[in-house]
ROVEXTI-406492 format. One record per residue (C-alpha): x, y, z; residue number from 1; residue in three letters. Coordinates in steps of 0.02 Angstrom, whole numbers, always signed. Each point is the difference from the previous one (the first is absolute). Example, Ala and Ser with C-alpha at 12.3 -4.5 7.8 and 13.67 -1.06 7.14 Angstrom:
BEGIN
+--------+--------+--------+------+------+
!   east !  north !     up ! resi ! resn !
+--------+--------+--------+------+------+
!   +615 !   -225 !   +390 !    1 !  Ala !
!    +69 !   +172 !    -33 !    2 !  Ser !
+--------+--------+--------+------+------+
end
This chain:
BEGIN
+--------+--------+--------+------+------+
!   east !  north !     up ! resi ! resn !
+--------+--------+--------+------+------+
!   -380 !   +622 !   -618 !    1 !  Unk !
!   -171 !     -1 !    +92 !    2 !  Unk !
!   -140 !   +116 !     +8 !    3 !  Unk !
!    +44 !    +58 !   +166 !    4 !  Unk !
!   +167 !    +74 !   -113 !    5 !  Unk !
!   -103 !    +75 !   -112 !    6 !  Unk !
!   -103 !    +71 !   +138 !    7 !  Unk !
!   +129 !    +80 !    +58 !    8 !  Unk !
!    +63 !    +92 !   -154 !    9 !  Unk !
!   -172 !    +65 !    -17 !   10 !  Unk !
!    +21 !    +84 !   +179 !   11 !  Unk !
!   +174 !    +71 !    -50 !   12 !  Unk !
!    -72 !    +91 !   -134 !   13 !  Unk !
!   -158 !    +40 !    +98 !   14 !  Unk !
!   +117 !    +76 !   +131 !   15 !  Unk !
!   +109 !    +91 !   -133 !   16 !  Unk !
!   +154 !    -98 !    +23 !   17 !  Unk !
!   +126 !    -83 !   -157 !   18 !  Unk !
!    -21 !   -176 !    -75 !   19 !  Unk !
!    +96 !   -109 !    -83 !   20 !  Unk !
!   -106 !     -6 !   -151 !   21 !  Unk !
!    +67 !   -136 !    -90 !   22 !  Unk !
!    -53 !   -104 !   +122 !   23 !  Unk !
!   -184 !    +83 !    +38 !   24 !  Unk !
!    -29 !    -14 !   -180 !   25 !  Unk !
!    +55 !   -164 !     -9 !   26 !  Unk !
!    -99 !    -50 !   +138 !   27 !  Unk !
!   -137 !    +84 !    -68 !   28 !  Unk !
!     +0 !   -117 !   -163 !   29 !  Unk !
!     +7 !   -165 !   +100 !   30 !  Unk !
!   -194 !    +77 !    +49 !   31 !  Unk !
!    -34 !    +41 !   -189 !   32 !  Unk !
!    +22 !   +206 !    +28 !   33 !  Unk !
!   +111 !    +50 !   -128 !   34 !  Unk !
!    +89 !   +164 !    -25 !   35 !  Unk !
!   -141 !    +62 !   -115 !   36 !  Unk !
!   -109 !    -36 !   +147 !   37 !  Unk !
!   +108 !   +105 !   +114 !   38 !  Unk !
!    +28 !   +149 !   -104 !   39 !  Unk !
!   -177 !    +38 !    +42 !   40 !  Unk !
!    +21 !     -1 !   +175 !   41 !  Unk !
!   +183 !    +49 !    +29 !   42 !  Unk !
!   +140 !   +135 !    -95 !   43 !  Unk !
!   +166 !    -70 !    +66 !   44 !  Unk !
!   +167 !    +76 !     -9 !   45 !  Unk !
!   +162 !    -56 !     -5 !   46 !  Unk !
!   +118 !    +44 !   +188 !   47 !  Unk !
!   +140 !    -99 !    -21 !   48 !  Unk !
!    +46 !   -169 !    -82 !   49 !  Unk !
!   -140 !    -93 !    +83 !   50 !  Unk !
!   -134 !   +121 !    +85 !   51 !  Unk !
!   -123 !    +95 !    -78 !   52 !  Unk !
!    -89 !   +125 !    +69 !   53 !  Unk !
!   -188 !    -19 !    -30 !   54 !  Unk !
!   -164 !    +91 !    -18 !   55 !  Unk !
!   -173 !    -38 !    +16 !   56 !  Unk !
!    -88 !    +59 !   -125 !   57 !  Unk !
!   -161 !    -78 !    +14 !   58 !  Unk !
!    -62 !    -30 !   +186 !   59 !  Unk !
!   -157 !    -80 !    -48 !   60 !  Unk !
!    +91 !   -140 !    -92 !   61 !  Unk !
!   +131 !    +18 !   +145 !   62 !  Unk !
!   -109 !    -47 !   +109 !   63 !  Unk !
!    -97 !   -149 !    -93 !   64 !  Unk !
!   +159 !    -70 !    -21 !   65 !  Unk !
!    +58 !    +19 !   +193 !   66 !  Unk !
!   -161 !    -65 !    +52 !   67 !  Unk !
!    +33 !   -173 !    -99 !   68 !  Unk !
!   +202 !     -7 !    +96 !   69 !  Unk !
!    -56 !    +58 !   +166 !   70 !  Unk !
!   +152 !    +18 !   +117 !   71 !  Unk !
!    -31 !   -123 !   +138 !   72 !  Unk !
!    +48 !    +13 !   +186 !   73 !  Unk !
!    +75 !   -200 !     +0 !   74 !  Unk !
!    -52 !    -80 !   +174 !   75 !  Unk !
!    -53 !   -165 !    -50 !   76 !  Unk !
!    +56 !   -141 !   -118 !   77 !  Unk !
!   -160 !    +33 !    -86 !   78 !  Unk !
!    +12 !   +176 !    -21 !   79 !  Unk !
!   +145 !    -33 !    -75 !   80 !  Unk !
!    -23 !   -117 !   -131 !   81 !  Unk !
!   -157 !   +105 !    -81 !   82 !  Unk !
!   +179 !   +134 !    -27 !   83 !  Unk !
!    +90 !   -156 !    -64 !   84 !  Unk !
!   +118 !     -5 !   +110 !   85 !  Unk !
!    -33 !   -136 !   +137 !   86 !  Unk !
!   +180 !    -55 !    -22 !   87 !  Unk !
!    +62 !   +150 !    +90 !   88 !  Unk !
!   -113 !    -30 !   +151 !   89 !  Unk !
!    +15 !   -116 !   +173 !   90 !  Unk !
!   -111 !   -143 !     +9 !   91 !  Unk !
!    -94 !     +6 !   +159 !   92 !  Unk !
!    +78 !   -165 !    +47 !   93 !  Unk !
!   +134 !   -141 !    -68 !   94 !  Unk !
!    -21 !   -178 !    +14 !   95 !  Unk !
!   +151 !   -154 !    -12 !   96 !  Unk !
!     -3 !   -184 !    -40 !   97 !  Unk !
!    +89 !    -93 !   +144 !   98 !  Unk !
!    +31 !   -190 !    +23 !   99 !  Unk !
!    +10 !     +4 !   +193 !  100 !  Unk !
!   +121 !   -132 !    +70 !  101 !  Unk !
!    -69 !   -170 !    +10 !  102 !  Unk !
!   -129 !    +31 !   -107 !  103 !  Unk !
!    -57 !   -100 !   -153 !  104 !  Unk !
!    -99 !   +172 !    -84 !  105 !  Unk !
!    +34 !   +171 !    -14 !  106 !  Unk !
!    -81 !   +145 !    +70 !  107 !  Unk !
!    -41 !   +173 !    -12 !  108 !  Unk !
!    +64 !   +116 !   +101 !  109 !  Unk !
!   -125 !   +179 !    -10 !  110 !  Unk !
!    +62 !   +162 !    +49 !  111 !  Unk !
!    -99 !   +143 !    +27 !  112 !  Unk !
!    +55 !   +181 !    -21 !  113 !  Unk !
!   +105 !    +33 !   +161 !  114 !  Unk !
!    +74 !   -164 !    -34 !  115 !  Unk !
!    -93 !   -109 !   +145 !  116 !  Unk !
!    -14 !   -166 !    -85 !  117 !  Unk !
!    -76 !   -174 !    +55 !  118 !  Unk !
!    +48 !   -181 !    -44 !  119 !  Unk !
!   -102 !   -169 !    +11 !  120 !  Unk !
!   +154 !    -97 !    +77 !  121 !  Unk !
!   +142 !    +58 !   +151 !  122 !  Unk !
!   +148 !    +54 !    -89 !  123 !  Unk !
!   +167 !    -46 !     +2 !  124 !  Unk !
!   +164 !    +82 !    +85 !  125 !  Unk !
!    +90 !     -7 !   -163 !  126 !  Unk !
!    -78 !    +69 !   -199 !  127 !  Unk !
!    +78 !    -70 !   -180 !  128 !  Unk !
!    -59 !   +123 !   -110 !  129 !  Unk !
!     -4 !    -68 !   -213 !  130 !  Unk !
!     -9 !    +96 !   -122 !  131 !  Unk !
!    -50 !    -89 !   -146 !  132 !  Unk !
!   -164 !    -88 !     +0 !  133 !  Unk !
!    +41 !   -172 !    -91 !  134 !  Unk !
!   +114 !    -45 !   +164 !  135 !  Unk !
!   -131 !    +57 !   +113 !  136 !  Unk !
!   -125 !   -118 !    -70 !  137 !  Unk !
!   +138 !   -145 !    -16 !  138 !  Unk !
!    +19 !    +10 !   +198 !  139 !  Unk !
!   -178 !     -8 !     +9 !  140 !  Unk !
!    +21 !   -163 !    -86 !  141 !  Unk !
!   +163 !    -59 !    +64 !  142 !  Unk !
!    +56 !    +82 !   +174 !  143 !  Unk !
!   +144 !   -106 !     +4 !  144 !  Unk !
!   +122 !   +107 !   -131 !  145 !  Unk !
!    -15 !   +129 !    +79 !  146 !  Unk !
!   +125 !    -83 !   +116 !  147 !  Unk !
!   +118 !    -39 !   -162 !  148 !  Unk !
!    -26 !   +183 !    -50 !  149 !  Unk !
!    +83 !    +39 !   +159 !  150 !  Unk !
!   +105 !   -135 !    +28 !  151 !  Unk !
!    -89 !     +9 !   +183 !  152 !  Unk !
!   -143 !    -31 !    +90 !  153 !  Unk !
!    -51 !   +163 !    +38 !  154 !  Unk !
!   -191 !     +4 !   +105 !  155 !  Unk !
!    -95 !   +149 !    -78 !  156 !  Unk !
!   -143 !    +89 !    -66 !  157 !  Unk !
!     +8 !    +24 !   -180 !  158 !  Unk !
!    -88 !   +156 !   -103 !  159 !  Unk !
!    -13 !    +33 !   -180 !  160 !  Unk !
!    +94 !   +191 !    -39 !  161 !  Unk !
!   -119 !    +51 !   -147 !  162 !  Unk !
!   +165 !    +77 !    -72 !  163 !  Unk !
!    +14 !   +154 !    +92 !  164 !  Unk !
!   -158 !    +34 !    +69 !  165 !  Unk !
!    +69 !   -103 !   +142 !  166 !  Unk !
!    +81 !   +148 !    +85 !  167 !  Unk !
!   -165 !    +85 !    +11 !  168 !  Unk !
!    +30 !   +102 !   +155 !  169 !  Unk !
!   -174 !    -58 !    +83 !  170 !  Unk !
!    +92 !   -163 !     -4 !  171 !  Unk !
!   +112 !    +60 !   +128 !  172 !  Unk !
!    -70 !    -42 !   +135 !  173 !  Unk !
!    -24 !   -179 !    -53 !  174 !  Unk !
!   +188 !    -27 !    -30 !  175 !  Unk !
!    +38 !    +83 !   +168 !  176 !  Unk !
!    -83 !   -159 !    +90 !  177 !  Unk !
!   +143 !   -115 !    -92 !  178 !  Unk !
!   +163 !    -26 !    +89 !  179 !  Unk !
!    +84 !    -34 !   -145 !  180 !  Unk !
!    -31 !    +32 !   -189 !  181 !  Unk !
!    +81 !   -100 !   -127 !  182 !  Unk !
!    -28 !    +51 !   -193 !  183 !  Unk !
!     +8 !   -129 !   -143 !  184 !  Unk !
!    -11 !   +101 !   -164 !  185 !  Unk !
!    +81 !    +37 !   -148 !  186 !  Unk !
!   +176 !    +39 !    -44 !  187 !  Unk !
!    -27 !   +178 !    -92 !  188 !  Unk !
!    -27 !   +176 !    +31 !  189 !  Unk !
!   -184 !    -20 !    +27 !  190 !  Unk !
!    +46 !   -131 !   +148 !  191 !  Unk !
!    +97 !   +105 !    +92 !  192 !  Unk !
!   -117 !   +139 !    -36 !  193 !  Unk !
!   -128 !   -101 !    +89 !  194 !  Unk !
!   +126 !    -48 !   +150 !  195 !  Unk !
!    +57 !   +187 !    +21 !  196 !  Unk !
!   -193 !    +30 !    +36 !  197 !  Unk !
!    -12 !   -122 !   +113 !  198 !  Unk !
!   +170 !    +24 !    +96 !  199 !  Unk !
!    -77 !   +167 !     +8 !  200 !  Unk !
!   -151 !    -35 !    +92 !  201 !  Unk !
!    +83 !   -128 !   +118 !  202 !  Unk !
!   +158 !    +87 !    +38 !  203 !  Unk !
!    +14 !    -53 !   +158 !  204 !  Unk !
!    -30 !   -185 !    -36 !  205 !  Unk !
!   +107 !   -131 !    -58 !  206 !  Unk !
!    -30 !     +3 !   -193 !  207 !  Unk !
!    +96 !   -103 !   -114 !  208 !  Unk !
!     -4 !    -29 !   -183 !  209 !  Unk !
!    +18 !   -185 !    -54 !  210 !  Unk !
!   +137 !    -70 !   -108 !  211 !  Unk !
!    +47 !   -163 !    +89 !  212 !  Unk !
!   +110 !   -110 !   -104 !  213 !  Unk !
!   -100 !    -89 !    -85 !  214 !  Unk !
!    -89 !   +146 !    -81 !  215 !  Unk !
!   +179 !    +70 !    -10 !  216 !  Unk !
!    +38 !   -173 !    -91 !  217 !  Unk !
!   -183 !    +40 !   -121 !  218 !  Unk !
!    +53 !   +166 !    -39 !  219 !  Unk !
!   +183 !    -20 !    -48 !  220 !  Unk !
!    -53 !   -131 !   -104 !  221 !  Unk !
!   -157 !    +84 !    -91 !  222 !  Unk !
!    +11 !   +181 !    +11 !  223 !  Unk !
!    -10 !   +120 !   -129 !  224 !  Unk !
!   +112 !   +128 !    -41 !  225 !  Unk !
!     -6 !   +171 !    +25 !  226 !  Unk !
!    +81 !   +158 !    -74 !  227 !  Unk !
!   +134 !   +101 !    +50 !  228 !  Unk !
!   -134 !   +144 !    +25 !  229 !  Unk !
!   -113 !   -121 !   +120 !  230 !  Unk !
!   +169 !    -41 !    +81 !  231 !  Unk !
!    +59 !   +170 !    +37 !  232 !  Unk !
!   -195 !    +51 !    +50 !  233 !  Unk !
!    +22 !   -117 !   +157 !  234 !  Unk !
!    +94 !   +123 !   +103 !  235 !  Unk !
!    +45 !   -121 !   +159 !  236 !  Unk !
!     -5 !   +173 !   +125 !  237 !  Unk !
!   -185 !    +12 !    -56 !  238 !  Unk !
!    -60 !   -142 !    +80 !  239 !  Unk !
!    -25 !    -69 !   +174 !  240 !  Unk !
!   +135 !   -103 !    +78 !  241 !  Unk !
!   -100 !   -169 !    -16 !  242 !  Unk !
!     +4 !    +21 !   -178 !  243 !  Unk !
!   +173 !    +81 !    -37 !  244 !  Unk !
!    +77 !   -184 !    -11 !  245 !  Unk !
!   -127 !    -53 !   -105 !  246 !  Unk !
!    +30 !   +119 !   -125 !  247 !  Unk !
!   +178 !     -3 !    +14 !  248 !  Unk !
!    -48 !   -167 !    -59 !  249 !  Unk !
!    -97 !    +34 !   -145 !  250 !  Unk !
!   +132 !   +141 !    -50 !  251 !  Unk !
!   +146 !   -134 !    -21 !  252 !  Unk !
!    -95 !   -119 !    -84 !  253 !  Unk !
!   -106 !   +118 !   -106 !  254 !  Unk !
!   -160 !    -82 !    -14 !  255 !  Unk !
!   -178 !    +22 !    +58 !  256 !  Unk !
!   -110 !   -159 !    +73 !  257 !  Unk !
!   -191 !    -11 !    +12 !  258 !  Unk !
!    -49 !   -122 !   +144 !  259 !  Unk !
!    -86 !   -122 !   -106 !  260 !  Unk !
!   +150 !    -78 !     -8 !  261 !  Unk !
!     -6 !    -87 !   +157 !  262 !  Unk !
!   -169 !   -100 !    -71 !  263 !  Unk !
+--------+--------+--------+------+------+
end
């Protein structure tokens, strides 16, 4: 937990209301104040199973300690990482790495906060998004199998997903300029996890996941199985309709795929 956490605990009690002291007191150790510590500042008292009622009984320490975990009004990445929790807060802007179509190098795509973006290059009416980054960089090097991957020549831009950060929402308005999406990643839950948030932000679009048969052909043949649990967890009404054969798929051969496969 970050300091912004504890910061917050410290305002509960300043304002009179319960903690869960196991966990302020555990929090406090990970910043070397141990109970002994806190006895001087604090009697606590037991409410229920978890929260504790709890008294300052020492303002002056109170407030030294306050003063060190001061509760911070978060506007900024920067703000945020002095409470140790930058994690939890936007980035002002997103960038992507994008092999435009008909071109030997890859680019970067910047967006800034309302998700304007600019490009080097013209782009393309159609976008292959990739999830993994080894068959990014093999296209890079070889554009031609991407044509046996699949098993058509299909004109396109091509962009690196970055795992999930690729349905960023500023990146919304960068998909919208596509008329159709195609999505070569893996077979798993985290795959369709990052198709879901794409379908999501191109509804309207044509947005397909990939399996064509000859990474139907790869993934019959070296899948990896998975358990009953991870079978039964892929709940076919959950997902979009582009991806409800797909997983019908993976449910009757019960197996997962990464897309390295195709290399």
């Amino acid at each position: 937990m970050s300091k912004a956490s504890f910061a917050r605990y410290l305002h509960q009690i300043k304002n009179s209301k319960p903690v869960n002291w196991g966990l302020f007191s555990a929090l406090a150790e990970s910043y070397s104040i141990n109970n002994e510590q806190l006895s001087k500042i604090f009697f606590w008292k037991k409410i229920n199973n978890k929260r504790y009622k709890v008294t300052i009984i020492n303002q002056s320490l109170f407030e030294l300690l306050i003063s060190r975990f001061p509760l911070l009004n978060i506007t900024s990445r920067k703000i945020a990482s002095i409470a140790g929790n930058s994690h939890n807060h936007k980035v002002s802007g997103s960038l992507l790495s994008l092999l435009a179509y008909q071109q030997v190098f890859p680019q970067l795509v910047l967006f800034a906060a309302d998700g304007s973006y600019q490009t080097p290059h013209p782009l393309h009416k159609n976008l292959l998004v990739i999830e993994n980054l080894e068959n990014f960089l093999s296209l890079i090097k070889n554009p031609a199998a991407l044509t046996q991957w699949l098993d058509e020549d299909w004109p396109c831009d091509i962009v690196y997903a970055q795992g999930k950060a690729i349905g960023n929402k500023l990146h919304q308005q960068f998909f919208l300029q596509y008329d159709k999406i195609r999505c070569l990643l893996d077979i798993d839950s985290g795959g369709f996890e990052i198709f879901k948030n794409i379908h999501q932000l191109v509804e309207q679009k044509v947005c397909s996941f990939v399996l064509s048969p000859y990474y139907l052909e790869k993934y019959i043949q070296y899948g990896y199985p998975i358990n009953q649990q991870q079978r039964l967890d892929l709940d076919i009404q959950h997902y979009p309709p582009p991806l409800k054969e797909v997983v019908a798929i993976v449910r009757k051969y019960k197996q997962f795929a990464e897309q390295e496969i195709l290399l």
